[in-house]
C-alpha positions in Angstrom: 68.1 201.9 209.1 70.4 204.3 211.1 69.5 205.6 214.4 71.1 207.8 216.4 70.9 208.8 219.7 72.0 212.8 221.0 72.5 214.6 224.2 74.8 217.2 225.2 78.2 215.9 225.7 78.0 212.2 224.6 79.2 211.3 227.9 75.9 210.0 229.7 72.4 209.8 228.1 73.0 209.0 224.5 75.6 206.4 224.9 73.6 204.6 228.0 70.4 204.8 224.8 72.7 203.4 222.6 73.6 200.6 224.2 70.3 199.5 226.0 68.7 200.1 222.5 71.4 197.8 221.1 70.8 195.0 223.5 66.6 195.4 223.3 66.4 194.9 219.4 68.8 192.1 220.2 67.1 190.5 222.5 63.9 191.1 221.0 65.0 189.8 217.5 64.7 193.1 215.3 67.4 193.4 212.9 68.3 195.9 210.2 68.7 198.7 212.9 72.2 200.5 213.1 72.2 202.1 216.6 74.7 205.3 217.2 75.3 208.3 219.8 76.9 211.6 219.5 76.5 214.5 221.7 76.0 218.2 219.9 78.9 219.9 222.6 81.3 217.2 223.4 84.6 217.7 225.3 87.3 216.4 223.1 88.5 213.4 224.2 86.3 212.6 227.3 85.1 209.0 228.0 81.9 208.1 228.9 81.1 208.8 232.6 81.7 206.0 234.9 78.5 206.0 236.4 77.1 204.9 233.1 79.5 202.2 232.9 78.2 200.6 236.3 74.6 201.2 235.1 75.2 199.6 232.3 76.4 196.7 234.0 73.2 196.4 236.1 71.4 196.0 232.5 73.9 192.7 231.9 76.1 195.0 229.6 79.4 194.8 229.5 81.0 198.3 227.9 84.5 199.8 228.7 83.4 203.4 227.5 84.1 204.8 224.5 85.2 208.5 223.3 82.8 211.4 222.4 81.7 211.2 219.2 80.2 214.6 217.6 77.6 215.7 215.3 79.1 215.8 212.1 78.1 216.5 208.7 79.0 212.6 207.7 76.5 211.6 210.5 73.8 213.6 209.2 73.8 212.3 205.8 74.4 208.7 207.1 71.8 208.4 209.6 68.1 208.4 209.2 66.4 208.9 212.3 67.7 211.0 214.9 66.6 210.7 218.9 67.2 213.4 221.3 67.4 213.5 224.6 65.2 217.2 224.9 63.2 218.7 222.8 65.5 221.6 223.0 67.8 219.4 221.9 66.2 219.2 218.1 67.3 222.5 217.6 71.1 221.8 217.2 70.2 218.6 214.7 70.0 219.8 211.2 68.2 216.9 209.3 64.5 215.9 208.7 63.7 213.0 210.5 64.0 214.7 214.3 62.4 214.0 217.2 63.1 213.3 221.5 62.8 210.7 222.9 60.3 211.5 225.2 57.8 212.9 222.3 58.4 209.3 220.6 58.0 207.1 224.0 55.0 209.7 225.5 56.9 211.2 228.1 59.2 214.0 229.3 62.5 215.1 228.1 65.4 212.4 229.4 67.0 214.6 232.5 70.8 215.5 232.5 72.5 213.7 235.2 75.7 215.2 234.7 77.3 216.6 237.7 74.8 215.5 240.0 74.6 212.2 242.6 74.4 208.9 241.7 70.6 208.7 242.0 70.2 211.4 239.5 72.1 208.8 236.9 69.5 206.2 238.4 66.6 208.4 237.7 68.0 209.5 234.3 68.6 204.9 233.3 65.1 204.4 234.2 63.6 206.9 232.5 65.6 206.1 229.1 64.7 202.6 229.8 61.4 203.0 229.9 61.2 204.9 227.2 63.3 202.7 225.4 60.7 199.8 225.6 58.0 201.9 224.4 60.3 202.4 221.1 60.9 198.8 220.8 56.9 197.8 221.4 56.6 200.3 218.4 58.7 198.9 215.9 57.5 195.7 216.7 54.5 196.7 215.9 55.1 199.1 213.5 53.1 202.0 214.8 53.8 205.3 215.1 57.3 204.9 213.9 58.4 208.2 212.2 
């Protein structure tokens, strides 16, 4: 199965999902899940923010960054469960299987940090987090699992 993760720019919330998702099923022994990120208005050519980075690090991952990635037509067809970051957000993803994170995990939509302070890319990790380990719990025990 192919998931991928989507925000805005593919700078912050998506990629920070797709690594912590990525080191969850790992670490909780779930295989056959191909995690992804791409952002539905990405800057061409910008990295991942470095405030992820050191986040990611406080999770005991180890990630250099990587460049946007897109929405594209090839990532539609190969992927086959899309997570958002907003509901709004489910509006820009063309494809069936559609939903945000929040609505998935019971919760909010995950909040932008981008531009703001540190703590607001603090706020935004443990919420994704969180959420994150509701998704796991449910495909562990496959319930609920679109």
């Amino acid at each position: 199965m192919q998931i991928c993760f989507v925000c805005t720019g593919n700078t912050c919330r998506s990629p920070f999902a797709e690594k912590l998702f990525n080191k969850m099923l790992k670490s909780n022994k779930i295989g056959g899940i191909s995690v992804t990120s791409c952002g539905v208005n990405v800057v061409e050519g910008a990295m991942t923010s470095p405030e992820v980075l050191i986040l990611l690090k406080t999770y005991g991952i180890n990630f250099k960054g990587k460049k946007t990635q897109k929405l594209t037509k090839t990532k539609l067809n190969k992927t086959h469960l899309f997570i958002t970051m907003t509901k709004k957000l489910k509006e820009f993803v063309p494809a069936k299987n559609v939903y945000s994170l929040g609505e998935l995990a019971g919760g909010d939509d995950v909040v932008d940090p981008y531009g703001g302070d540190f703590s607001s890319y603090e706020y935004m990790a443990n919420q994704v987090c969180a959420y994150l380990k509701v998704l796991v719990d449910k495909i562990k025990n496959m319930k609920e699992m679109p």
